[in-house]
C-alpha positions as CSV (number, residue, x, y, z in Angstrom):
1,X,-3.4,25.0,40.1
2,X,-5.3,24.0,37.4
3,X,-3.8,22.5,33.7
4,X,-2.0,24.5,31.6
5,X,-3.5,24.8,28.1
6,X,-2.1,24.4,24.8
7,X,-3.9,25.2,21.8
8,X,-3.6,23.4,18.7
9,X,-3.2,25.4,16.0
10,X,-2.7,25.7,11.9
11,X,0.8,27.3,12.9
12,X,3.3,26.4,10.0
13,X,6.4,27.7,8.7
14,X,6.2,31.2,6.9
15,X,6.9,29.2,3.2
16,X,7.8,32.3,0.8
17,X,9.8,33.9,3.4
18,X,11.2,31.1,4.7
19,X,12.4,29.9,0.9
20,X,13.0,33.4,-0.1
21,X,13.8,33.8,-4.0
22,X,17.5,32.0,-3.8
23,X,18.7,31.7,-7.6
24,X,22.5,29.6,-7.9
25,X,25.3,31.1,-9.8
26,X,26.7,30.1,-12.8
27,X,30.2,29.5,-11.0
28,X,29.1,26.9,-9.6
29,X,29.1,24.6,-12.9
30,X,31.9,24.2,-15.6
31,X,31.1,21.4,-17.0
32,X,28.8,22.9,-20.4
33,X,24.8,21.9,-19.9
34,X,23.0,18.8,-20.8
35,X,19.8,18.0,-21.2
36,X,19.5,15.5,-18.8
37,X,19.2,15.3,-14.6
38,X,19.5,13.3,-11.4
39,X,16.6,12.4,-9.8
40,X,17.9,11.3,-6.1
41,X,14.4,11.3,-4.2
42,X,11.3,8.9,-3.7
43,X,8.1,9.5,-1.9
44,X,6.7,6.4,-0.7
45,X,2.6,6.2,0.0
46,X,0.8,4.4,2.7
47,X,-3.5,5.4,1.5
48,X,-5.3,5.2,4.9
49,X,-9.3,6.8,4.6
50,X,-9.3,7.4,8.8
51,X,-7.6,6.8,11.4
52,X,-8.0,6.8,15.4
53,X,-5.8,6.1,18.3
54,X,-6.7,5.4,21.9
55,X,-4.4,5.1,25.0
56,X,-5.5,3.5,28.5
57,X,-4.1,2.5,31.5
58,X,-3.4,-0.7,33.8
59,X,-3.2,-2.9,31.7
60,X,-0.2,-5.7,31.9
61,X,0.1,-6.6,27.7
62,X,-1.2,-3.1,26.0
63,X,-1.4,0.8,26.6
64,X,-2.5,2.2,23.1
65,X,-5.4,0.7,20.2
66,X,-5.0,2.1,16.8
67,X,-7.9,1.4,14.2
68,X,-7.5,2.7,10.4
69,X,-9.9,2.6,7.7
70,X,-8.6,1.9,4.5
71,X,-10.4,1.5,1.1
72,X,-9.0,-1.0,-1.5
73,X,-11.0,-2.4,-4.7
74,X,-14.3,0.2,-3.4
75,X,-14.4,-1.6,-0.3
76,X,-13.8,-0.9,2.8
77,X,-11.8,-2.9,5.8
78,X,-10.5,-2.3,9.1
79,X,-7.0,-2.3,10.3
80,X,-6.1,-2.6,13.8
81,X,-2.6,-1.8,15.6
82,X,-2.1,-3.2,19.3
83,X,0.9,-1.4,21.1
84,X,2.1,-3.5,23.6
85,X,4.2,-2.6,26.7
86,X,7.3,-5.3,25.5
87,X,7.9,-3.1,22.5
88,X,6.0,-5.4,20.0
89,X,3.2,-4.6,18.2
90,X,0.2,-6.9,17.0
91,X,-1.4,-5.9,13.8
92,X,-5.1,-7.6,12.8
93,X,-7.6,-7.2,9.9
94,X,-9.9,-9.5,7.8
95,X,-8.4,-9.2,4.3
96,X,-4.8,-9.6,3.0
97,X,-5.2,-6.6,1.0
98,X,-4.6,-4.2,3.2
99,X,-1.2,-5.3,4.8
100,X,0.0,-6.5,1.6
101,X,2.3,-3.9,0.8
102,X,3.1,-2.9,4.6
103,X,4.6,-5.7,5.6
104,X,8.2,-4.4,5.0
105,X,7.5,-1.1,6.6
106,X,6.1,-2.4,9.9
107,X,9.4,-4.7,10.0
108,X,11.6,-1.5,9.0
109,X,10.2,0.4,11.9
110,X,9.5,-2.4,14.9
111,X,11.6,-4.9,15.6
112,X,8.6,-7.5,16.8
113,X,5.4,-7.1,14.9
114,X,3.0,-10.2,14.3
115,X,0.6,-10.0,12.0
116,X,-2.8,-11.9,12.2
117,X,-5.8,-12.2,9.8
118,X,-9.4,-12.2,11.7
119,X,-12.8,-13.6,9.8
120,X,-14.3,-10.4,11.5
121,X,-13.5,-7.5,13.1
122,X,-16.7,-5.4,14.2
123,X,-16.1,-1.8,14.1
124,X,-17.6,1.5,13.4
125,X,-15.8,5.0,12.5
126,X,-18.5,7.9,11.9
127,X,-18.3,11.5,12.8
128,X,-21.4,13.6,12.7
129,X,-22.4,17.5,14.3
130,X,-21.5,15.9,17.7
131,X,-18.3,14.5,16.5
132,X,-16.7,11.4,16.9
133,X,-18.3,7.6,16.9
134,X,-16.4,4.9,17.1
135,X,-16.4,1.4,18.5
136,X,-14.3,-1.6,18.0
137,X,-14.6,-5.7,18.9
138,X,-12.0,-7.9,18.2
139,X,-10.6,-11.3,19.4
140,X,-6.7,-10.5,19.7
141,X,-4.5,-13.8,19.4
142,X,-5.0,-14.9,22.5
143,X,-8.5,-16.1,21.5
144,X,-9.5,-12.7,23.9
145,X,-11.9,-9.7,23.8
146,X,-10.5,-6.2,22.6
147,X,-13.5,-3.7,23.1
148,X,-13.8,0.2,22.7
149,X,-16.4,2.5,22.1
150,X,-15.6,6.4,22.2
151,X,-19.6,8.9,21.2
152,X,-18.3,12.3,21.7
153,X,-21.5,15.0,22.5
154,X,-20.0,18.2,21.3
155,X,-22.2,20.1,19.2
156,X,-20.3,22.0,16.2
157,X,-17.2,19.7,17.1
158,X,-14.5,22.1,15.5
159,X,-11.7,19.7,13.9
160,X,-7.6,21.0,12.8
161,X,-4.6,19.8,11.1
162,X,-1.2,18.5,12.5
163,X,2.0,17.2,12.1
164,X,2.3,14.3,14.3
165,X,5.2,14.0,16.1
166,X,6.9,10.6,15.3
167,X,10.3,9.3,17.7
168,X,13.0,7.3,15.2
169,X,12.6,3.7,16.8
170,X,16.1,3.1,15.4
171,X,19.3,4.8,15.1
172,X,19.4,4.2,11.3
173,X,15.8,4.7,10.3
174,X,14.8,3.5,6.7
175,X,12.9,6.8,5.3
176,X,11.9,9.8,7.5
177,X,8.2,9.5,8.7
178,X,5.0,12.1,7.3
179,X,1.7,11.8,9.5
180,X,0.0,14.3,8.3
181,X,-3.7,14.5,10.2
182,X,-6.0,17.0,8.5
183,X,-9.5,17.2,9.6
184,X,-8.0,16.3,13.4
185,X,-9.9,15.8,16.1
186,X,-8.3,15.3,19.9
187,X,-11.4,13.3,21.6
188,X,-12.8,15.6,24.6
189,X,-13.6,14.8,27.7
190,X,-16.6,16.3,28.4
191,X,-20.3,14.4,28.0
192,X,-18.5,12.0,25.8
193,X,-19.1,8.2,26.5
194,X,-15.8,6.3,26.4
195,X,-14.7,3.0,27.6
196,X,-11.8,0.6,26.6
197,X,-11.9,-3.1,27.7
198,X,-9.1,-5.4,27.5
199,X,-9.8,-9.3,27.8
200,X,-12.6,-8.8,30.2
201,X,-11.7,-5.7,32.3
202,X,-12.5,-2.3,31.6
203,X,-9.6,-0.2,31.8
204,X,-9.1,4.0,32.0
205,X,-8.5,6.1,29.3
206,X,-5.3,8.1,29.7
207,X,-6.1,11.4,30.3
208,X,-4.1,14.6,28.9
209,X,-1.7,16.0,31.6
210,X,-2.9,19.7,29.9
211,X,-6.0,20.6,28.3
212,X,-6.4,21.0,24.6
213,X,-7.6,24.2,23.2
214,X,-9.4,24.7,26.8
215,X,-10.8,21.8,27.1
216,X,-10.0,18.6,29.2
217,X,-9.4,15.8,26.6
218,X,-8.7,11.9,26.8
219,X,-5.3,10.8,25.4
220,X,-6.9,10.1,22.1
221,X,-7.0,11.4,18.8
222,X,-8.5,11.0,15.3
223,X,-8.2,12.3,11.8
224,X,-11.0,12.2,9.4
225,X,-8.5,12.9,6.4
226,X,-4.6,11.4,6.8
227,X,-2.0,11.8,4.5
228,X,1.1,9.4,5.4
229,X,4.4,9.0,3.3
230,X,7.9,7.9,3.7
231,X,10.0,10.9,2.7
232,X,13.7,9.4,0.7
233,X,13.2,5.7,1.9
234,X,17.4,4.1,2.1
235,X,18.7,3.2,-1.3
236,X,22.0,1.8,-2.6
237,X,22.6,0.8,-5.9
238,X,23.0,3.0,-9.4
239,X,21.1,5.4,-10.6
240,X,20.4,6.8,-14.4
241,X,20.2,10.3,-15.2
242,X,16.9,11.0,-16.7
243,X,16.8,12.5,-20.5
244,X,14.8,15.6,-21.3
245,X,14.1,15.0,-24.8
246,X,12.2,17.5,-25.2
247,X,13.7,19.6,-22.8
248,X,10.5,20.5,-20.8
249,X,10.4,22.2,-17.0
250,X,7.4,19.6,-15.9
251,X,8.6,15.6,-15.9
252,X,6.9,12.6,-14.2
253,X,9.2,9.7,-13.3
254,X,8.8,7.0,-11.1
255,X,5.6,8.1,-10.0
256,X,6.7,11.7,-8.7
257,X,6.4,15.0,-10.6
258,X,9.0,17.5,-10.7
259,X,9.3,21.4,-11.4
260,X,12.2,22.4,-13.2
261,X,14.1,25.9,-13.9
262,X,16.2,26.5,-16.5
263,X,19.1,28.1,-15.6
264,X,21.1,29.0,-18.8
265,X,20.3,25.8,-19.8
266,X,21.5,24.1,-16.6
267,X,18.2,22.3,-15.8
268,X,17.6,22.1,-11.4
269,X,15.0,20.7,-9.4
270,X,12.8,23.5,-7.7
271,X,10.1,21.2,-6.5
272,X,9.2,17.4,-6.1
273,X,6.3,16.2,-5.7
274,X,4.1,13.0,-4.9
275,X,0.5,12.0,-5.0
276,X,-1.2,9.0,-2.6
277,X,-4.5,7.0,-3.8
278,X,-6.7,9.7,-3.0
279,X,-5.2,12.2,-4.9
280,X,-3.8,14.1,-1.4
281,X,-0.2,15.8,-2.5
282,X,2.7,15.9,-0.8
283,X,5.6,18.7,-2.1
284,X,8.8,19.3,-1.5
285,X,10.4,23.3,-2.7
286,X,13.6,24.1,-3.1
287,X,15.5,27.1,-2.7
288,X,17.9,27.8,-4.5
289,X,16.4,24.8,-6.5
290,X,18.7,21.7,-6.4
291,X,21.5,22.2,-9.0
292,X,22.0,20.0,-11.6
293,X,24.4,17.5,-10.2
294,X,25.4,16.4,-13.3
295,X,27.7,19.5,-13.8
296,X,28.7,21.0,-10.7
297,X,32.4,21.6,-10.9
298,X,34.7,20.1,-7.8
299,X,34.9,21.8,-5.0
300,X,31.5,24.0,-4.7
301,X,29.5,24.3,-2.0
302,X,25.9,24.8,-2.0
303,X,23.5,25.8,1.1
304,X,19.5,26.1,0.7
305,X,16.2,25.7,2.2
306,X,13.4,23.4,1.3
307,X,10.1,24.0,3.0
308,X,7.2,20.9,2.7
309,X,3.6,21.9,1.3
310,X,0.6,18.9,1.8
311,X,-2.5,19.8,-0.7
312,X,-2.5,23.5,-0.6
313,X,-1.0,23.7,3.3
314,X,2.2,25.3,2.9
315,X,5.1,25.3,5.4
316,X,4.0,21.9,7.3
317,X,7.9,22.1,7.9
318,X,11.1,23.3,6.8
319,X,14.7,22.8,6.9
320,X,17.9,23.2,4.9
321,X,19.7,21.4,2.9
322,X,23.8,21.4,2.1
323,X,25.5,20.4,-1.0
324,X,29.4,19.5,-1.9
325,X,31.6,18.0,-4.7
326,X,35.0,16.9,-5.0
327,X,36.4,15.4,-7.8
328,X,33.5,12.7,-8.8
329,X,32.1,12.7,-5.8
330,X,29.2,14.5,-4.3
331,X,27.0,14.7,-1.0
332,X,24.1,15.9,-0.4
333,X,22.6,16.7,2.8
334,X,18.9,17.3,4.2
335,X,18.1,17.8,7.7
336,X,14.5,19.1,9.2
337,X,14.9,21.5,11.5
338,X,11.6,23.7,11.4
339,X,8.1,22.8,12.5
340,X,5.8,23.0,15.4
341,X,4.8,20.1,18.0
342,X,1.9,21.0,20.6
343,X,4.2,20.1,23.9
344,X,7.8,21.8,24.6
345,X,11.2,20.1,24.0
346,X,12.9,19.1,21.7
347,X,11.9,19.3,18.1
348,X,11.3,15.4,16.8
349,X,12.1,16.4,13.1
350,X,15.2,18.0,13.8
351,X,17.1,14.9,14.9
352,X,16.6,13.3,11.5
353,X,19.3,13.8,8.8
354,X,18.9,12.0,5.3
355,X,22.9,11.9,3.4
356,X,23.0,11.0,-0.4
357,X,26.8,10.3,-1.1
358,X,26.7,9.8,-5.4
359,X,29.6,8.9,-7.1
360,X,30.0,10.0,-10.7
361,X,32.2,7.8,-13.2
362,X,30.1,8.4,-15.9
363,X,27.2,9.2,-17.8
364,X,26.3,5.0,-17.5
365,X,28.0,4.5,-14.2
366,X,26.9,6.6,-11.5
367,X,26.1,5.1,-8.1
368,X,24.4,6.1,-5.1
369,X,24.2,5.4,-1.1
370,X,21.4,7.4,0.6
371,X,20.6,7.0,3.9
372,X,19.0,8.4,6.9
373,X,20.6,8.7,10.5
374,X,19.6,10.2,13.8
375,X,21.6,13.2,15.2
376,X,22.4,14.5,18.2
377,X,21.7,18.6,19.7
């Protein structure tokens, strides 16, 4: 019997019928408008130019070689990631530059994570009309070799986009994970020449248990065009309402945009969005947009969608999101619960929940616990 074949496809959530054209009541405020708004959200960036990942077998310390390409100050350096089988990871490039700011968000996601500067790391990262071509050389921390060369000969190599499916390595994850990889590439078995050798030995590629878009294919992937972001990273502390003054429906703040309606002067949030180095967007629509928090009267209850959009790709995935207040306080819910993932089971977004509980004393005293946890069904 031979291997069943699943196709990757541009399959994303239907956005404008998924969203609909939700507009909130009136009864849902008492409190008379202001011009001014809670911002609860953040959209944290991590620029990477390309990136390519490699699993192999057999061998006692790793199973999986990631290599990005990033770009800093017009340059151009590698960054490698070595899974290992004891749950640590070992992270290597030549300039402090690039892990500068990433420190904190290799610790946030891996419990043991080592990071090690190299004078060189040799490396190459092309893709032409045949496709991929790659290599790597390296000496990991153990003073040994870590070698891989993948030339795929595909003529009109055909590349997609996709959501990668990312497990919470915690409980209590600090953001919820975007991997984005446009201009994707699974690397395909046939007439490519591929090795991968580990301190001396040559060991196999992993092989897919199914073949990709009818084709056999290696356990490796690459994307020529990644867009990565942490979505709402934890926060605790207070929070300032912003001031429209002018009251305008566009605003920048903290480096995100927002899209406001005004609804009889109640001013709600019916899209967020972000921008990485490379000018690659990431968007978030609401609907009905997110009232203005500020003057939702105690008790109400407030269900709606939000569907994400990356550049002009719209419906990468969806969800809902759940709104309450009582009294001074409010919380307000998000939880993931549409997408697509090439392979059957469950649906990695949709045990991810993100819960902002806001308390309202006043105007200069408002404080705010948001946090992400991992659900259950």
């Amino acid at each position: 019997m031979g291997k069943k074949n699943v196709k990757i496809k541009d399959i994303y959530i239907d956005h404008h019928k998924y969203l609909g054209k939700r507009k909130n009541s009136l009864k849902i405020y008492d409190l008379p408008p202001r011009n001014m708004i809670l911002l609860p959200f953040n959209i944290v960036f991590d620029s990477i130019d390309r990136l390519l990942v490699i699993n192999f077998e057999d061998d006692p310390i790793y199973y999986c070689i990631e290599l990005q390409i990033i770009h800093k100050l017009d340059k151009e350096f590698p960054f490698v990631i070595m899974y290992r089988k004891d749950n640590m990871i070992d992270t290597y490039y030549t300039n402090e530059i690039v892990i500068k700011n990433r420190k904190e968000m290799f610790r946030d996601s891996v419990t043991n994570s080592s990071f090690n500067q190299l004078d060189i790391i040799e490396y190459k990262f092309q893709f032409d009309k045949m496709g991929l071509d790659s290599y790597l050389f390296l000496k990991d921390k153990l003073e040994k070799e870590i070698e891989f060369k993948i030339k795929e000969k595909t003529p009109g190599r055909e590349l997609t986009s996709i959501l990668t499916p990312i497990g919470a390595v915690s409980k209590k994850p600090e953001y919820f994970p975007i991997v984005f990889l446009n201009k994707f590439g699974v690397v395909i078995k046939k007439n490519t020449e591929i090795f991968v050798k580990i301190h001396g030995f040559l060991r196999d590629t992993t092989e897919m248990p199914v073949q990709m878009n009818g084709a056999n294919a290696y356990k490796a992937h690459y994307s020529l065009k990644p867009i990565m972001s942490n979505w709402n990273n934890n926060f605790s502390g207070n929070i300032n309402p912003v001031i429209l003054n002018p009251p305008i429906l566009n605003i920048s703040y903290e480096n995100l945009t927002y899209n406001l309606i005004n609804n009889s002067d109640y001013y709600e949030i019916k899209k967020v969005s972000g921008n990485d180095d490379d000018g690659q967007t990431i968007s978030f629509e609401f609907s009905p947009a997110i009232p203005n928090l500020l003057s939702i009267k105690s008790n109400s209850i407030i269900k709606g969608r939000f569907s994400c959009v990356i550049d002009d790709i719209e419906g990468i995935f969806a969800g809902d999101y759940y709104l309450t207040r009582t009294g001074d306080n409010i919380e307000f819910s998000i939880q993931p619960t549409k997408g697509w993932q090439p392979f059957p089971g469950k649906l990695w977004l949709k045990s991810y929940k993100w819960t902002s509980k806001i308390q309202i004393y006043c105007i200069d005293d408002i404080k705010i616990d948001s946090y992400w946890l991992r659900i259950k069904g």
